[in-house]
VMD Tcl script that builds the backbone (N, CA, C; Angstrom):
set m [mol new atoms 237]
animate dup $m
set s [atomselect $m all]
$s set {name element resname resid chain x y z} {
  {N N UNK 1 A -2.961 48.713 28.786}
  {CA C UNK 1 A -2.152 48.550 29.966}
  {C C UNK 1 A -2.753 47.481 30.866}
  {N N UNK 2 A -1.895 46.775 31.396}
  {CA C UNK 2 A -2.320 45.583 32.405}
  {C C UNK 2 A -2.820 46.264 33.776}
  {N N UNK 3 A -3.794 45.535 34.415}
  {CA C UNK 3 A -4.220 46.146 36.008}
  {C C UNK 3 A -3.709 45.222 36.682}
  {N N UNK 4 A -2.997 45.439 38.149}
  {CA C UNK 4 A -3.090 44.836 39.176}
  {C C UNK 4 A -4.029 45.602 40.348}
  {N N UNK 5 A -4.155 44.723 41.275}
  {CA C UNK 5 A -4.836 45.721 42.193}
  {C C UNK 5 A -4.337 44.777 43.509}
  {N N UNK 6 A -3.677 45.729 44.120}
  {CA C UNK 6 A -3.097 45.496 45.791}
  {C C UNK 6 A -4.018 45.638 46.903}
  {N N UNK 7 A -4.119 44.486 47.909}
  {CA C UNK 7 A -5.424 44.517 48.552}
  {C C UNK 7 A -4.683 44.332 50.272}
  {N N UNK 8 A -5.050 45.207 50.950}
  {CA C UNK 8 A -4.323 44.869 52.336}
  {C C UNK 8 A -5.028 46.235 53.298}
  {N N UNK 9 A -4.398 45.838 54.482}
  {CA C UNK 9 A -5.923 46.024 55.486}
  {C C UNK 9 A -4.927 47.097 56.902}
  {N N UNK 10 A -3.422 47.904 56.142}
  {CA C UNK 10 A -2.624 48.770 57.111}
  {C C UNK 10 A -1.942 47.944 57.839}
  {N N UNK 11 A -1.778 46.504 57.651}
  {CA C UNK 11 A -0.977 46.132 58.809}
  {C C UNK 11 A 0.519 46.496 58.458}
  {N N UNK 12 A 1.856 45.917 59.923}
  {CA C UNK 12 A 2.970 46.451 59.156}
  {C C UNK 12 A 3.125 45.176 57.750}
  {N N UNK 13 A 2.884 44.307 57.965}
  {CA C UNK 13 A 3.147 43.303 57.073}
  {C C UNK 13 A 2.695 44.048 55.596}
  {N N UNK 14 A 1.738 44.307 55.655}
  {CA C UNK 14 A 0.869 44.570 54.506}
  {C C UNK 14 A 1.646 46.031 54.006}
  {N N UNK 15 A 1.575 47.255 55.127}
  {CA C UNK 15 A 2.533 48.728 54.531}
  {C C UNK 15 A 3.785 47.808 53.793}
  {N N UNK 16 A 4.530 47.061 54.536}
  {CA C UNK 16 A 6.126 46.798 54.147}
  {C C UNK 16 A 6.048 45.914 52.683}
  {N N UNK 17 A 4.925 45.101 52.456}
  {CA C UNK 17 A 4.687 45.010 51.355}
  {C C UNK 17 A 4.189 46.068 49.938}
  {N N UNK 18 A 3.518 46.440 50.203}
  {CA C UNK 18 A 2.981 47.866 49.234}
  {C C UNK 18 A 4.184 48.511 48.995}
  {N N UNK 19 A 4.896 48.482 50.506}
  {CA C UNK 19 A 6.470 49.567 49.809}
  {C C UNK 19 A 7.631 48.662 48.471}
  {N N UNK 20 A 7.508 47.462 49.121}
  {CA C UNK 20 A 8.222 46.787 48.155}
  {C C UNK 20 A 7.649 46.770 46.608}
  {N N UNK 21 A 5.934 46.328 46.901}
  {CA C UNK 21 A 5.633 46.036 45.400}
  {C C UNK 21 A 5.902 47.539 44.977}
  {N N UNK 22 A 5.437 48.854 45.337}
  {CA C UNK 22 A 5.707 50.054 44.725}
  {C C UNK 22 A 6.938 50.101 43.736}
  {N N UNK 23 A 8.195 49.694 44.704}
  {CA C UNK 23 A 9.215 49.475 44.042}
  {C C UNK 23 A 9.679 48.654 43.053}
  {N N UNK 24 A 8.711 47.122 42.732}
  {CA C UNK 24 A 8.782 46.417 41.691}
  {C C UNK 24 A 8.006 46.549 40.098}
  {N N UNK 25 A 7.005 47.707 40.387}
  {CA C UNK 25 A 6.504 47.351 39.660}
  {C C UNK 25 A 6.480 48.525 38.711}
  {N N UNK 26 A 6.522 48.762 37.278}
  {CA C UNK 26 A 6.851 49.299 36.091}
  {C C UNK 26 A 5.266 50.592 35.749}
  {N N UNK 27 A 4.986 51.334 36.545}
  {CA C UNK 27 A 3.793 51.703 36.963}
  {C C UNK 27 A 3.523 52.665 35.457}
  {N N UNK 28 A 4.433 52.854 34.385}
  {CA C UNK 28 A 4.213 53.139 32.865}
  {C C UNK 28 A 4.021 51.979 32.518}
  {N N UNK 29 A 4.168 50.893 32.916}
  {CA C UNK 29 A 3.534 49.445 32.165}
  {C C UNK 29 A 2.250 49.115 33.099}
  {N N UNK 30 A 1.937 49.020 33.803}
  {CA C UNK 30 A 0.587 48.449 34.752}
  {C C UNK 30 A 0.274 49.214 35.293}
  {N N UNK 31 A -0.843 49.237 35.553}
  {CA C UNK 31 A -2.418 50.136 36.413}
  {C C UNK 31 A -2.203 49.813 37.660}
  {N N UNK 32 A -1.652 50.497 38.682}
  {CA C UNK 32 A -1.323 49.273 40.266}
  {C C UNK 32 A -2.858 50.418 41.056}
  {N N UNK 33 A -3.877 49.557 41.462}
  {CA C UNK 33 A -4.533 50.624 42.147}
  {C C UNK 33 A -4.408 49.533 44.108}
  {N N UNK 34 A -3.927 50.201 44.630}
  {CA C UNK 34 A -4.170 50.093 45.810}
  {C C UNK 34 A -5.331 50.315 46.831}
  {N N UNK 35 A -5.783 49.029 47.538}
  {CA C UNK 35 A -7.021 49.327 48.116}
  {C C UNK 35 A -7.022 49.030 49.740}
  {N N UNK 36 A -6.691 50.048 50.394}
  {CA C UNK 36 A -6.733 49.493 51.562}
  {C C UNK 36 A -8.229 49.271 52.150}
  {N N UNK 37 A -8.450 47.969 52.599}
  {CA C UNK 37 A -9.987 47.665 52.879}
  {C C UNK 37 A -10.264 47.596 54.413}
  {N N UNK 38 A -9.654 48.318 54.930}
  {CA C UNK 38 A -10.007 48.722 56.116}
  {C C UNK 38 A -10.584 50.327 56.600}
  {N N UNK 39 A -10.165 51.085 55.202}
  {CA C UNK 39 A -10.362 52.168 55.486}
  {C C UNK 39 A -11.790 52.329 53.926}
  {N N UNK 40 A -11.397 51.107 53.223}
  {CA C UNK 40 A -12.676 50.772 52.274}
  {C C UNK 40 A -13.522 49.932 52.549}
  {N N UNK 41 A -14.019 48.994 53.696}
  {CA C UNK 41 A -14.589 47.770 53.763}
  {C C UNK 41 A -15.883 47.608 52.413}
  {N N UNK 42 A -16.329 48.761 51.864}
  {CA C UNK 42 A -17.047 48.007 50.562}
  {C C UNK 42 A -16.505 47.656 49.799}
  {N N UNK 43 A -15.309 47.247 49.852}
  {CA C UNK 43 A -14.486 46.771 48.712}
  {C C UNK 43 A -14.229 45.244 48.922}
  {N N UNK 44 A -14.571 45.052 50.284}
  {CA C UNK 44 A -14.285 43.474 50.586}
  {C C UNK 44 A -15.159 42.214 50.349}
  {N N UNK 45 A -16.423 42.705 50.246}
  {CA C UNK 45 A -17.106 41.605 48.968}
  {C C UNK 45 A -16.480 40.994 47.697}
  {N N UNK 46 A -15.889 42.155 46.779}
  {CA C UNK 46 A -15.355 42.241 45.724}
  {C C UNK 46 A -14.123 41.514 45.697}
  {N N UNK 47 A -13.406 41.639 46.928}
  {CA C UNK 47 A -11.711 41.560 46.998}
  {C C UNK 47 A -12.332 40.184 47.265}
  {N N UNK 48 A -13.581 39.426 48.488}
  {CA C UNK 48 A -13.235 37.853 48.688}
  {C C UNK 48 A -13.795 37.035 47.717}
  {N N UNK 49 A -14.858 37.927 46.360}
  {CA C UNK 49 A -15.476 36.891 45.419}
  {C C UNK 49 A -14.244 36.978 44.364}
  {N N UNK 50 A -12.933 37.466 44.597}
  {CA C UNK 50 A -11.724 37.180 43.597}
  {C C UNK 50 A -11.132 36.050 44.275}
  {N N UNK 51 A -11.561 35.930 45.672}
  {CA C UNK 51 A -10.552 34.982 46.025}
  {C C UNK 51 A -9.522 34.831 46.560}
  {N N UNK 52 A -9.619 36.517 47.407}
  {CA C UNK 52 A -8.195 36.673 48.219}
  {C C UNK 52 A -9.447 36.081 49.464}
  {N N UNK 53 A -8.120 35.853 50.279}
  {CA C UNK 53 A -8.332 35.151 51.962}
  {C C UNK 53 A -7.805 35.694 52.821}
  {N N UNK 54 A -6.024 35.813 52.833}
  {CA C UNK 54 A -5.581 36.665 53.867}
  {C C UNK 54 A -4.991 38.152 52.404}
  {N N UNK 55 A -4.712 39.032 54.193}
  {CA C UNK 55 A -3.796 40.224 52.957}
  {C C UNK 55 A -2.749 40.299 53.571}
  {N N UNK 56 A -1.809 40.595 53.008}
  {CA C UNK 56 A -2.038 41.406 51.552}
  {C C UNK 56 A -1.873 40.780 50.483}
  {N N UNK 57 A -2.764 40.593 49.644}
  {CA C UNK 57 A -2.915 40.101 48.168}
  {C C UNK 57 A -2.453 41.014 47.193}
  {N N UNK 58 A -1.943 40.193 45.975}
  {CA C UNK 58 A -2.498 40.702 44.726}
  {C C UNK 58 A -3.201 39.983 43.896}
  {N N UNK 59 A -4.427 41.050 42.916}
  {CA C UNK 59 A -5.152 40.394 42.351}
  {C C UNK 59 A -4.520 40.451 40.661}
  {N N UNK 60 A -4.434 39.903 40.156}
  {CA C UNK 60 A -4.256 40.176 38.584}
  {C C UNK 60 A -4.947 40.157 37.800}
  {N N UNK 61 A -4.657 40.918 36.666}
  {CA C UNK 61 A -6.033 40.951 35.851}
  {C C UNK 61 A -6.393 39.912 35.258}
  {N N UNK 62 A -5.291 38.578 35.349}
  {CA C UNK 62 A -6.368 37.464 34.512}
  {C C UNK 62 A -6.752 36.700 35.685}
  {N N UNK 63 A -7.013 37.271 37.279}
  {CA C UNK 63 A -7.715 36.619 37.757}
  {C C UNK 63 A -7.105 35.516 38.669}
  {N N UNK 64 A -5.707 35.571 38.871}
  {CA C UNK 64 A -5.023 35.332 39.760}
  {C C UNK 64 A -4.508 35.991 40.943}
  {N N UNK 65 A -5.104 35.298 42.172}
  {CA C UNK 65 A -4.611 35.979 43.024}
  {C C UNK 65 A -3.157 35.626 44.236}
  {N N UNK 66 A -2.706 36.512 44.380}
  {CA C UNK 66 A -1.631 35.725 44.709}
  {C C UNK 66 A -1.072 36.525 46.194}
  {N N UNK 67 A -1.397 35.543 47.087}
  {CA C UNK 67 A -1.004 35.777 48.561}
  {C C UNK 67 A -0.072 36.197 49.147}
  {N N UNK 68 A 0.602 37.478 49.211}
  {CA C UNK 68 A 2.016 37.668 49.696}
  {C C UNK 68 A 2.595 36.753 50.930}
  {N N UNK 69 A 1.858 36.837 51.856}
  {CA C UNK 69 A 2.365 36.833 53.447}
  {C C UNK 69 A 1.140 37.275 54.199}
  {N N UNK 70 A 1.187 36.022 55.165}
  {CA C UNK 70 A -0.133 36.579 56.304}
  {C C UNK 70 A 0.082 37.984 57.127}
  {N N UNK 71 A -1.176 38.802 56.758}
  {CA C UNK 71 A -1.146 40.348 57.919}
  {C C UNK 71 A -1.941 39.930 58.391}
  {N N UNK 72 A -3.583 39.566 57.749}
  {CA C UNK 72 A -4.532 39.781 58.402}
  {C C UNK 72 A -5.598 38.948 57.621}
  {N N UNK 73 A -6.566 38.048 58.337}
  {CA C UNK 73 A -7.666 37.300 57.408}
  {C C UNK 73 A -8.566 38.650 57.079}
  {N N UNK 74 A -9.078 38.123 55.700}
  {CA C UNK 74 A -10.039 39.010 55.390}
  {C C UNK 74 A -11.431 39.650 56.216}
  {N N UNK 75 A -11.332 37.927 56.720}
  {CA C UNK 75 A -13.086 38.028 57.650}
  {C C UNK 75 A -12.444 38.938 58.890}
  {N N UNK 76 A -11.520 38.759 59.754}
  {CA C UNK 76 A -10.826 39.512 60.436}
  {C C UNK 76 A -10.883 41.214 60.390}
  {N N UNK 77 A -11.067 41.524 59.255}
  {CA C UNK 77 A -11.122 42.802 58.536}
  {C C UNK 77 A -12.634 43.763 58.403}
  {N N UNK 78 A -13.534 42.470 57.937}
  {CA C UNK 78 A -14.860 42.865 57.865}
  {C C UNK 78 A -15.411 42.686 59.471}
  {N N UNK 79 A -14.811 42.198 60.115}
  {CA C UNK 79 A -15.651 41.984 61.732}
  {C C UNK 79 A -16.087 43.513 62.313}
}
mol reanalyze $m
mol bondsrecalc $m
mol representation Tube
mol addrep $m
């Protein structure tokens, strides 16, 4: 099974996204693990050496990450 992993920090931008991807995505075909890194901040090393910047991201498993829409900078997050 393929992983994605959804990275966002509670804003509304970021909830209204998660609700949408929830709804796009085939969750008997892909691994979706959701990480909110505000309520995880050890996860935000990890989430900025993939290469997300703002969230809410997704990361894919071959390592693409792909920027929905500005909620919130990452560093913003870790402050």
């Amino acid at each position: 099974m393929k992983k994605v992993t959804f990275y966002h920090a509670g804003c509304p931008v970021c909830v209204s996204a998660e609700e949408q991807l929830l709804g796009l995505i085939d969750q008997a075909k892909v691994v979706l693990e959701i990480i909110h890194l505000g309520q995880r901040p050890s996860e935000i090393p990890k989430a900025e050496g993939a290469g997300v910047k703002p969230v809410p991201a997704i990361l894919l498993e071959n390592g693409t990450v792909m920027h929905i829409n500005y909620g919130a900078g990452i560093q913003e997050i870790s402050s």
